[in-house]
N, C-alpha and C positions, 0 to 999 in steps of 0.2 A: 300555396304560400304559407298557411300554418306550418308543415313540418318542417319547412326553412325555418321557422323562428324557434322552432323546438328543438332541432340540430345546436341552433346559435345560443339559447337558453341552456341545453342540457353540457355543451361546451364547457359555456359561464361558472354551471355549478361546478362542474368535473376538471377540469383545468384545475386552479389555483388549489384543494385539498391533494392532488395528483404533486404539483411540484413542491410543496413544502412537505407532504411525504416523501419525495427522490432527495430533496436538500436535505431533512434531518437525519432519516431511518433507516432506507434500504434503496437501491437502485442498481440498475441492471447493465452492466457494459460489455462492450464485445472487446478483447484481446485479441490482436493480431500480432505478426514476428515472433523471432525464435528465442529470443533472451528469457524467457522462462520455460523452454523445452528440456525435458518432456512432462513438468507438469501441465502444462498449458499447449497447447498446441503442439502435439507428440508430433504430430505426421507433417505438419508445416504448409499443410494446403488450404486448412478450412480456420473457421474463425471460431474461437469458445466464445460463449458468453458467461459474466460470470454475475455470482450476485455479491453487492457489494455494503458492508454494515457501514455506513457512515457514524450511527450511535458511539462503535467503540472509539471511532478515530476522536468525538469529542470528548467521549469520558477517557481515551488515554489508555485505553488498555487494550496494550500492546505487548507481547513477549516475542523472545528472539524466535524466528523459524517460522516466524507469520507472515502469510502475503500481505502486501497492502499497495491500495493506489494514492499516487504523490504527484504533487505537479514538479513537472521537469527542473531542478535549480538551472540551468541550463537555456533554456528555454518555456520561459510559464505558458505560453501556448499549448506545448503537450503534455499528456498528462503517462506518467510509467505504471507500470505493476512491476513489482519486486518483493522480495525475502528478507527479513529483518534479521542480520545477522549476531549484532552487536548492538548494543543500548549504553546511554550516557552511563562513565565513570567506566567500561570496559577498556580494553587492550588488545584493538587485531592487526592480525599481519597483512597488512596492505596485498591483492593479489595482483602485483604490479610487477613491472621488471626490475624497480627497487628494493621488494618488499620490505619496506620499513614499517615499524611499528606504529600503529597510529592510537591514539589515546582520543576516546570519545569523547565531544563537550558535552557537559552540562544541555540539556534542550536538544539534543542532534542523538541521532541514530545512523547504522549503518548497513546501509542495504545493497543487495547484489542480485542478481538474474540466476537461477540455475544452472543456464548455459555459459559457462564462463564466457566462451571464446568467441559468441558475441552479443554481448550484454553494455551497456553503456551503465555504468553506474556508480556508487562509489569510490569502485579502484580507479574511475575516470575522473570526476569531480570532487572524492574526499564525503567527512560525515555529512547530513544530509539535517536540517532545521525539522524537528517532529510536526513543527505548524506546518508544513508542505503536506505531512501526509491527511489524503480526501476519506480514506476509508480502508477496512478491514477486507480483502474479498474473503467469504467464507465458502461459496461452494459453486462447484464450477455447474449451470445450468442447459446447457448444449453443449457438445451435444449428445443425447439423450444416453449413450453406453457409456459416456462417464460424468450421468451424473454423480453428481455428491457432494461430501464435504472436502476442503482443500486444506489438508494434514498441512501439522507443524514438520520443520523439516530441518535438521542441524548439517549446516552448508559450510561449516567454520573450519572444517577439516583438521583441527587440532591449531588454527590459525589463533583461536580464541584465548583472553584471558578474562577474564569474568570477575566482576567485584562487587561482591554483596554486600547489600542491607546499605545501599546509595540512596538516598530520598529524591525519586526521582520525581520529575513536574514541578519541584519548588520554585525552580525561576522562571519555569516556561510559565504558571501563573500568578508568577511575582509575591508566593508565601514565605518567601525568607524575610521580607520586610514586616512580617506577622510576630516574625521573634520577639 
């Protein structure tokens, strides 16, 4: 009967430092589907796990070409991985059967899948609210012949228009009222 209580004690301690380490700092998820083939899942049978920096998603730092996971606009039950293509105050070419120009808001980003052709993602729903996005993945952890780090990667295809020295975050945390 002791190591029953020792299990439920050692639980106790271990639990709650365990999840507020996965909620602030780093945590671990698996990627399935092919909307990020072939960085993620090249062969389409097995599942990567990746590790995921929640840190940068609160401090904001984020540059285009980065993975990151986002809850669904779409559906907030699920959660995506995707490529930061475009960031607020840019100009891309929508990769839609319109392609119209779309102009980034302020607070929004715009993210895509690797695999174009089936990706569910911005060309589907438009820019994307940067509060959606949960975390940075930085390196893909299974499976074991490709670990590593998960490269920046420019997906824009010359789709891009780029406009520098934009201040960004000021509305997303309301410092323009600072002026």
């Amino acid at each position: 009967m002791s190591w029953i209580r020792r299990i439920v004690k050692g639980a106790f301690l271990f639990i709650p430092p365990y999840m507020a380490f996965t909620d602030l700092f780093y945590a671990v998820r698996t990627v399935d589907g092919v909307s990020m083939q072939p960085t993620l899942n090249p062969d389409g049978f097995n599942t990567d796990f990746v590790l995921l920096d929640r840190w940068a998603a609160t401090s904001l730092q984020f540059e285009r070409g980065d993975v990151v996971s986002l809850i669904s606009p779409k559906d907030p039950s699920q959660w995506l991985i995707k490529r930061i293509v475009a960031l607020e105050g840019d100009q891309v070419k929508a990769n839609s059967c319109f392609e119209e120009n779309v102009d980034i808001p302020r607070g929004h980003c715009w993210v895509e899948g690797d695999n174009h052709d089936c990706s569910m993602d911005s060309n589907n729903f438009g820019p994307v609210s940067i509060g959606l996005i949960t975390a940075k993945a930085s390196r893909v952890l299974w499976p074991l012949e490709r670990w590593g780090p998960l490269e920046k990667k420019d997906i824009s295809g010359g789709r891009l228009t780029v406009k520098e020295n934009v201040d960004r975050g000021k509305v997303f945390f309301g410092w323009e009222s600072w002026k």
